[in-house]
C-alpha distance (Angstrom), angle and dihedral (degrees) to the residues before:
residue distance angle dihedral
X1 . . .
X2 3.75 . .
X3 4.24 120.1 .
X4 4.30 101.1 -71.1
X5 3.50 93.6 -142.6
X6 3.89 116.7 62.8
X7 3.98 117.0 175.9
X8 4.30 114.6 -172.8
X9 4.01 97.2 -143.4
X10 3.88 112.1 -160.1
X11 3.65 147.5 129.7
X12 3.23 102.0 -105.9
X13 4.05 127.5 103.8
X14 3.48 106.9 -120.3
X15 4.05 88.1 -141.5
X16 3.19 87.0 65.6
X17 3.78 92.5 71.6
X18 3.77 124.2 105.5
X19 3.94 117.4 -134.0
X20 3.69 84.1 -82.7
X21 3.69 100.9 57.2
X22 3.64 89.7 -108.3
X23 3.86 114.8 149.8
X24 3.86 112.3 -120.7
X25 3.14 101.2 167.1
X26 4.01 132.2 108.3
X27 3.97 100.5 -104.7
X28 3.82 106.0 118.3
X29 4.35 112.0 -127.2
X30 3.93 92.1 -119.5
X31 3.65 141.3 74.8
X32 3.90 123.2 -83.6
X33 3.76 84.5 -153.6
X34 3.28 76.3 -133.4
X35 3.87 149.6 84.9
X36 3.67 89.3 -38.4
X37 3.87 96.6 56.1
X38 4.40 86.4 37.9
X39 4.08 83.5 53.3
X40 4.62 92.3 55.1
X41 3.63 84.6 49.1
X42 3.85 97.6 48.3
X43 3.87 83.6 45.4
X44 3.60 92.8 48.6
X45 4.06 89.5 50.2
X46 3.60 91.9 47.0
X47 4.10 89.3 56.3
X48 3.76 95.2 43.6
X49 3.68 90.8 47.0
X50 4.17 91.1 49.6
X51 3.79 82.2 53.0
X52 3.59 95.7 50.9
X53 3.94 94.7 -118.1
X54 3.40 124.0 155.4
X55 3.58 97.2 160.3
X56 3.72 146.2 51.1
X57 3.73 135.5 -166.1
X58 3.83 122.7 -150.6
X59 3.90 123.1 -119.8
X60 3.03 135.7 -161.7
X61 3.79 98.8 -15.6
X62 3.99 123.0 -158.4
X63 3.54 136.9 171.1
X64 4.08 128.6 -159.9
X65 3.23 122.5 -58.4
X66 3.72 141.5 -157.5
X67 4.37 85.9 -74.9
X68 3.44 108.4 44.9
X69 3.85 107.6 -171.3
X70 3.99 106.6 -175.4
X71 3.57 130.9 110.2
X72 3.41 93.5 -114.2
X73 3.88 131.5 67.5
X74 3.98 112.7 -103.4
X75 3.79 115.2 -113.9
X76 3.72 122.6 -138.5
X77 3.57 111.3 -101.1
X78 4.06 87.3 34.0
X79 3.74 90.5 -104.5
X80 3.88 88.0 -65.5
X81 3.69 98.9 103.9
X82 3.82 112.9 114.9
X83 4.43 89.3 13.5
X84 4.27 83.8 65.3
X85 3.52 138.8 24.5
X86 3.88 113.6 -101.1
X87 3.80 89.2 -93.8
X88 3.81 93.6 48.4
X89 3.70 92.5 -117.0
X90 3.90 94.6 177.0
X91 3.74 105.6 22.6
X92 3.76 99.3 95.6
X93 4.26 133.5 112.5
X94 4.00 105.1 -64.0
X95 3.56 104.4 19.3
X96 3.20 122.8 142.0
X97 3.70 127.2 -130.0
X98 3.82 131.7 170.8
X99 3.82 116.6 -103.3
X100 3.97 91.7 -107.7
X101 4.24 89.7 55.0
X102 4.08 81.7 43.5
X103 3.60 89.6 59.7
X104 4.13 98.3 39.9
X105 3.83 74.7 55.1
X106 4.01 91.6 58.1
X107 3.53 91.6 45.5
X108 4.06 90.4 64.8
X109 3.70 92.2 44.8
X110 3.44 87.4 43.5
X111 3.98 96.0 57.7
X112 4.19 85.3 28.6
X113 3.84 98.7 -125.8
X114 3.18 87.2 157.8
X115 4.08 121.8 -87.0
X116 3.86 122.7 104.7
X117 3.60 147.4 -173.0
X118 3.47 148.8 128.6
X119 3.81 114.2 -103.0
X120 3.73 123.7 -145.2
X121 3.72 158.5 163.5
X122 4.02 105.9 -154.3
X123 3.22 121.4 -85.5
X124 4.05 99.7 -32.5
X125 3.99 104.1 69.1
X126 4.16 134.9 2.5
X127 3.76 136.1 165.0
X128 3.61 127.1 -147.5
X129 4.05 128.2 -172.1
X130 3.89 109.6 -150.3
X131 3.93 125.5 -173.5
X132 4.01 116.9 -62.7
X133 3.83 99.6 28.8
X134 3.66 88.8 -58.8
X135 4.05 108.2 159.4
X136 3.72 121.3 180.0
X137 3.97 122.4 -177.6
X138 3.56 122.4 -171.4
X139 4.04 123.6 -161.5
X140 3.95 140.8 169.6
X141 4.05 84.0 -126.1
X142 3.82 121.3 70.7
X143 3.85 82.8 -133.2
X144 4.00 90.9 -153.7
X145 3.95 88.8 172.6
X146 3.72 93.9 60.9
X147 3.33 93.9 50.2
X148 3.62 93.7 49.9
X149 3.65 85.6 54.7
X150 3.82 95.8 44.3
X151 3.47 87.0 63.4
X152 3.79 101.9 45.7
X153 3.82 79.9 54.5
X154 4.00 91.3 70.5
X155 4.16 83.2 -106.2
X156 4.36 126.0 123.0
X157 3.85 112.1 -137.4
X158 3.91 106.8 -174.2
X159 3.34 122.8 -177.6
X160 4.24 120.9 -108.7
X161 3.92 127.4 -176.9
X162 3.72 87.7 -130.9
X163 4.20 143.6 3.4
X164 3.71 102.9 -104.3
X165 3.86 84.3 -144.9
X166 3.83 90.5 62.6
X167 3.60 111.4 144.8
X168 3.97 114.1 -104.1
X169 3.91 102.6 -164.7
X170 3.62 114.0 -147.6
X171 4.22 117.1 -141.8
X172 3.63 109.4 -94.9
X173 3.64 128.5 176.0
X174 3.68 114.6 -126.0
X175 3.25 125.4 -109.5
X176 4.10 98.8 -121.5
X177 3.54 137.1 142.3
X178 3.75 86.5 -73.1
X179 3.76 91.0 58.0
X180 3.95 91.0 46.9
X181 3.88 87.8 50.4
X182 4.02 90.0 53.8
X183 3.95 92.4 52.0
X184 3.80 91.4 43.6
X185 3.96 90.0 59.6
X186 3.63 88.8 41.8
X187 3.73 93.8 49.3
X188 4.01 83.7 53.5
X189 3.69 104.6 45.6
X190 3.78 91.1 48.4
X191 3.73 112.0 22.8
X192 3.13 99.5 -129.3
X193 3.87 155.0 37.1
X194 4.04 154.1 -159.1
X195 3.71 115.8 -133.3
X196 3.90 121.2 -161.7
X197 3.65 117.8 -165.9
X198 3.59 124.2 -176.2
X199 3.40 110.1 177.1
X200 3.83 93.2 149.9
X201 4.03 113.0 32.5
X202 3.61 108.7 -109.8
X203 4.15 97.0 14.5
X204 3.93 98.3 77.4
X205 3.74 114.0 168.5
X206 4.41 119.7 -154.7
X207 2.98 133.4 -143.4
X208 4.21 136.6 -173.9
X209 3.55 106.0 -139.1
X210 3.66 127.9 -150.5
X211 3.66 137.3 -179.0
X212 3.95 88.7 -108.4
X213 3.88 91.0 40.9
X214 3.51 102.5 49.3
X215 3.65 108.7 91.8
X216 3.28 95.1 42.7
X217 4.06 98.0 53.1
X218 3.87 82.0 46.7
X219 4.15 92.7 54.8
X220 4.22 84.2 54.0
X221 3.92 96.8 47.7
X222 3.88 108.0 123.0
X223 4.28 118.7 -123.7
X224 3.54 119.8 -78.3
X225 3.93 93.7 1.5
X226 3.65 119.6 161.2
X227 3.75 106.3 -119.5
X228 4.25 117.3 -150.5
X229 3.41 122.6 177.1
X230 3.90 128.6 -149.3
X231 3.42 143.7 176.0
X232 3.87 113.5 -79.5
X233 4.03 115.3 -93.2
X234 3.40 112.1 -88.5
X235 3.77 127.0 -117.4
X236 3.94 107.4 -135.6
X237 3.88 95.0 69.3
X238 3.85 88.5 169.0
X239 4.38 81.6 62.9
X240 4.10 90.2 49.2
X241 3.86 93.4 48.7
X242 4.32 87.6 52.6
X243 3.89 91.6 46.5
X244 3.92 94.9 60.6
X245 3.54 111.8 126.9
X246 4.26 109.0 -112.2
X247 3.28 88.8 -111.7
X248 4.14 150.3 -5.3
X249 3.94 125.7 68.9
X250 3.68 125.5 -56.8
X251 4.18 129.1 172.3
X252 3.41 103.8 -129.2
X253 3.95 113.2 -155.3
X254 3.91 117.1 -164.8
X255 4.42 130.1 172.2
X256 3.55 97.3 -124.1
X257 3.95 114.9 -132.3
X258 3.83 88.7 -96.9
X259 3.73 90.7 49.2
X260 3.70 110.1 -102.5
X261 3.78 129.3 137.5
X262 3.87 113.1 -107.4
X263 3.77 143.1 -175.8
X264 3.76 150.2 -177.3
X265 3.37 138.6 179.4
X266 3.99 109.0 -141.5
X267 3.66 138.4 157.6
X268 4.05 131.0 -145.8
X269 3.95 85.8 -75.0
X270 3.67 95.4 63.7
X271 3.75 101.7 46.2
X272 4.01 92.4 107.9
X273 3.25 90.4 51.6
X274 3.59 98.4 42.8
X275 4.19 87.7 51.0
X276 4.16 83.8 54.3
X277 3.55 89.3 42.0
X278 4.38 97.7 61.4
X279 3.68 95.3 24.4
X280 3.99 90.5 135.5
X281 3.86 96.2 30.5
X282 3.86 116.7 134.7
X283 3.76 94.5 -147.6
X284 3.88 151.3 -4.1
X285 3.66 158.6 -169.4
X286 3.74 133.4 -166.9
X287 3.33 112.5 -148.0
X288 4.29 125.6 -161.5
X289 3.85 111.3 -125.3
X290 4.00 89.0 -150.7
X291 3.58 111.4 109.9
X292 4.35 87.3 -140.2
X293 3.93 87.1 52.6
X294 3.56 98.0 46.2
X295 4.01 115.8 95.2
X296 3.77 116.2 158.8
X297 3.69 109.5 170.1
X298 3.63 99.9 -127.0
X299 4.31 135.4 25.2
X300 3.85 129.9 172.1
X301 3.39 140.9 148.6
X302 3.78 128.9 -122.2
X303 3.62 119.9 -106.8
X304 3.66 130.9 -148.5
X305 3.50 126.7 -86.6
X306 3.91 90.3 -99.2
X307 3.60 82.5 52.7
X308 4.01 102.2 -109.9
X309 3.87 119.6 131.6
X310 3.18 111.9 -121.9
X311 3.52 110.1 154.1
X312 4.14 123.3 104.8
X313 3.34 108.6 -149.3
């Protein structure tokens, strides 16, 4: 059962709603970097701390992607730099971060540099940054004194049955023994095979997979990671680059000359420069971004170590 009591924490005056909810007022939707963003965190504290939370864990973490749709520029590193190291070692579904790394974390989604995720501990308490400095925490303790102290700190906390940004967990095999049976057979009957690992939405990492290979791209796999499995890259890249549909999105995945795993996302527009782009690849694959045209052969989900799914992807 999700946290019973949900409080929406923002700036904005609640009388300064139209009959639809609609803010009218004069607050801007992004962070002043400022006093205003310093005042959500304190807020934030101040609930966690009523709660008795120390600690957060990370779900499902993303970073920006090739559409970036906030009202604030990206930043390289998505915001992460100096929080993670470069290869966001750490920032991945179930890790667990103290409440003061939690918070840095707000502040980027907060000023939408790029990183997000929902941050949680179980079932008893989570926080979840929406669009336009929206903040919603949800708790198993009506945490009166925080929002006393929310508003003493110029914020609005108003009560909500539920966070609209609730996670809705889709039904994912698990990637077991089972799973690694399946892809062995595959690997067998057709020699080969394309790995997609998403371990962080919007960072997925390829891999070819062989019979010889197979354990050892399996030891590297990062926690939680959705696993899909394709059919191996193809080695007439000239014949991929004809059979691109006229026109919608596709990912394109190439083997780049030096052998590492590529991809694009490109439209009809880009095709020359796509052609340019994996003139000296060994192999490819286009692949459809529409969920009705898209038919790997296998997808699961890592479990934990103790063998329990947990992920929600």
């Amino acid at each position: 059962m999700p946290p019973a009591f949900v409080h929406r924490i923002t700036k904005y005056d609640p009388a300064d709603r139209d009959e639809h909810g609609t803010y009218q007022g004069a607050e801007e939707a992004v962070s002043d970097n400022g006093p205003v963003e310093a005042a959500y965190l304190e807020a934030i504290s101040a609930f966690a701390e009523a709660a008795g939370i120390d600690h957060l864990e990370i779900r499902e973490p993303s970073i920006t992607g090739h559409v970036h749709l906030g009202a604030q520029p990206a930043v390289q590193g998505h915001g992460l730099s100096g929080l993670f190291p470069a290869d966001l070692a750490g920032y991945h579904d179930g890790a667990e971060v103290s409440l003061a790394l939690a918070l840095e974390l707000v502040r980027v989604m907060l000023r939408e540099q790029g990183a997000w995720c929902r941050l949680e501990a179980e079932d008893g308490f989570a926080v979840h940054v929406g669009w336009d400095q929206y903040v919603y925490v949800s708790s198993d303790q009506p945490c009166t004194d925080a929002v006393l102290r929310t508003r003493k700190l110029g914020l609005f906390a108003e009560r909500l049955p539920a966070s609209p940004y609730a996670a809705e967990p889709e039904v994912t095999e698990a990637a077991d023994e089972a799973f690694w049976a399946s892809v062995h057979t595959a690997l067998v009957a057709r020699q080969g095979l394309l790995l997609e690992e998403t371990h962080i939405v919007n960072a997925t990492r390829w891999h070819r997979l062989t019979t010889e290979n197979l354990n050892a791209v399996r030891a590297g796999l990062g926690p939680r990671a959705l696993l899909t499995v394709w059919p191996d890259l193809q080695p007439d890249v000239g014949a991929v680059l004809t059979a691109l549909p006229s026109e919608g999105h596709i990912e394109f995945v190439w083997e780049a000359k030096e052998g590492t795993i590529r991809n694009v996302t490109v439209d009809e527009t880009h095709y020359q420069e796509l052609a340019a782009l994996v003139a000296d690849a060994r192999a490819a694959r286009a692949l459809s971004l529409y969920t009705d045209e898209r038919s790997p052969l296998l997808r699961a989900v890592l479990p934990d170590t103790d063998g329990v799914l947990r992920a929600r992807w």
